[in-house]
N, C-alpha and C positions, 0 to 999 in steps of 0.2 A: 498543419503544424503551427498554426498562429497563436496557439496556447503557449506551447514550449516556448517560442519567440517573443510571447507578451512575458513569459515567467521570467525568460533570462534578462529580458531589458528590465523589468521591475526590481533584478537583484544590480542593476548597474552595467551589465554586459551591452558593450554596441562596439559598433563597427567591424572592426575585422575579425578580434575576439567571437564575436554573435556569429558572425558570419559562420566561423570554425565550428562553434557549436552546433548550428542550425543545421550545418552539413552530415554533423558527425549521427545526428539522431534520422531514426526512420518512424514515418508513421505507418500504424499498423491497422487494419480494420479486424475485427474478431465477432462473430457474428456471437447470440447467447449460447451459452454452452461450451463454447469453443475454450480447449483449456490453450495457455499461456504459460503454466510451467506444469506438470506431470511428476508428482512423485516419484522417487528414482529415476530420473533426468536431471543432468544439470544444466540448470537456470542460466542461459548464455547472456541476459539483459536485464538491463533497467532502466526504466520509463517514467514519463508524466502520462498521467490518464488526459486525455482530452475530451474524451463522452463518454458516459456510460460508466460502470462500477466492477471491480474486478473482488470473487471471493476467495480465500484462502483458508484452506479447509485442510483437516484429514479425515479418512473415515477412523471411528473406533468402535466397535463393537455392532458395525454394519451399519451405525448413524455418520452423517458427515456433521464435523464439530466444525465449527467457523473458531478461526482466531482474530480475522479483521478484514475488514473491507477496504478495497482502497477505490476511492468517488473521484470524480471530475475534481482538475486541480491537483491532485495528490500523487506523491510518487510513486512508484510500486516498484519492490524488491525481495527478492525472495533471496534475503541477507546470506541465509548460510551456505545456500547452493553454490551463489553466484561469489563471493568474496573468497569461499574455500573451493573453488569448482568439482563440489561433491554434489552425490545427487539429492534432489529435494527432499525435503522431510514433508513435506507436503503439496496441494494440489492448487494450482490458481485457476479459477477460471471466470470465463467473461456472464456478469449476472444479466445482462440486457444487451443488445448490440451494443458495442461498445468502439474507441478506437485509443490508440494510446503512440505518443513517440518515445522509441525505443533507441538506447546505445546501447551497442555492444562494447564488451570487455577489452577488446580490443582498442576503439575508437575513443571508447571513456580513458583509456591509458596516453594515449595518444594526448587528449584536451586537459588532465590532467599534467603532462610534461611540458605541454606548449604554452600555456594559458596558468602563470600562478593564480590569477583570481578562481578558478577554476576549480583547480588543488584546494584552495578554500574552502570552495563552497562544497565539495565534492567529501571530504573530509567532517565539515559542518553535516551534510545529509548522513553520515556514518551515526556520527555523535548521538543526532536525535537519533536517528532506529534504534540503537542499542539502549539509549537510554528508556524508548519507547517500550523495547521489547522488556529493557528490566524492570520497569513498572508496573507493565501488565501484569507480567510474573508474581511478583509481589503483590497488586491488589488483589490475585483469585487465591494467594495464600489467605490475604491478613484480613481483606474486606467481609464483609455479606453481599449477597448479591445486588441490596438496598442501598448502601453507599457505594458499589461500584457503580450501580444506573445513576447516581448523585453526581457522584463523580465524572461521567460522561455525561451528564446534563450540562457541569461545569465547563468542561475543557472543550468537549468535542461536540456541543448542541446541532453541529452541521450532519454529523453522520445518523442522527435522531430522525433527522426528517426524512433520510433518504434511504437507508438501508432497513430492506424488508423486515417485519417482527420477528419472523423463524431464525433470521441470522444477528440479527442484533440479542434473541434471547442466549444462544448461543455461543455469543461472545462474552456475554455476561455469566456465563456458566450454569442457567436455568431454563426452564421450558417455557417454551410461549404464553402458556396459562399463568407462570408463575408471574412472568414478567407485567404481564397485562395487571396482576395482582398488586405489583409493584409499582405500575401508572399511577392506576387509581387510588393509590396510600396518598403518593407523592403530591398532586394536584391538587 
């Protein structure tokens, strides 16, 4: 859990605060494959990834669609299970062994009550997903597949290097041939 513990000292949290924190979160081991949340399950947690990368996917039409991966460093939540505790609209699972520190709904309520800087920050992580999730939304209406890979050249160049072509095409809402298509324009 030294990740969670570097993340929360970087945002200002120490001492007894961190302390609460550090408590409140579990770290988890998830070997590849291993799924983390299950469509129609509801999503009891949310985490920081500490190794390895987590996909979130549904299947449609017997293909699994990615919507986004979440890398080393990056939170993971699967918003609508967990916030409405209904069951997933989609499937997460581990792309490589992976490990990740997890709170539960419970304990996050807990450090959200005890800890205003917390509530902040907790509040803050809300803000971006939604805003995250209503951009997406909007780029695979308004974009081409060509400025949304520009687009994630711009913002997100980390998840380029790290997440496999089949899931990155994917998310882009094209096929891997396409996408490769779309490298070699851009370069």
């Amino acid at each position: 859990m030294r990740k969670v513990q570097s993340y929360f000292e970087s945002l200002g949290f120490s001492g007894e605060d961190l302390e609460k924190i550090l408590n409140a979160f579990e770290l988890r081991h998830f070997s590849k494959n291993d799924f983390l949340v299950e469509e129609g399950k509801i999503s009891r947690y949310i985490g920081l990834v500490e190794s390895g990368m987590f996909q979130y996917y549904v299947i449609k039409d017997g293909e699994e669609v990615t919507s986004y991966v979440s890398i080393e460093n990056t939170f993971f939540a699967s918003v609508y299970s967990f916030i409405g505790e209904k069951p997933a609209l989609e499937n997460v699972k581990a792309l490589t062994d992976s490990s990740i520190s997890l709170v539960s709904k419970t304990n996050l309520k807990m450090l959200v009550a005890e800890i205003p800087a917390f509530k902040d920050f907790y509040i803050g992580l809300l803000e971006a997903s939604i805003c995250g999730i209503d951009a997406s939304r909007h780029d695979l209406i308004v974009l081409t597949a060509e400025q949304r890979y520009e687009k994630l050249l711009k913002t997100e160049p980390h998840l380029l290097q790290h997440i496999p072509l089949q899931h990155l095409a994917s998310m882009l809402g094209v096929t891997p041939r396409h996408l490769s298509r779309i490298r070699n324009k851009i370069r």
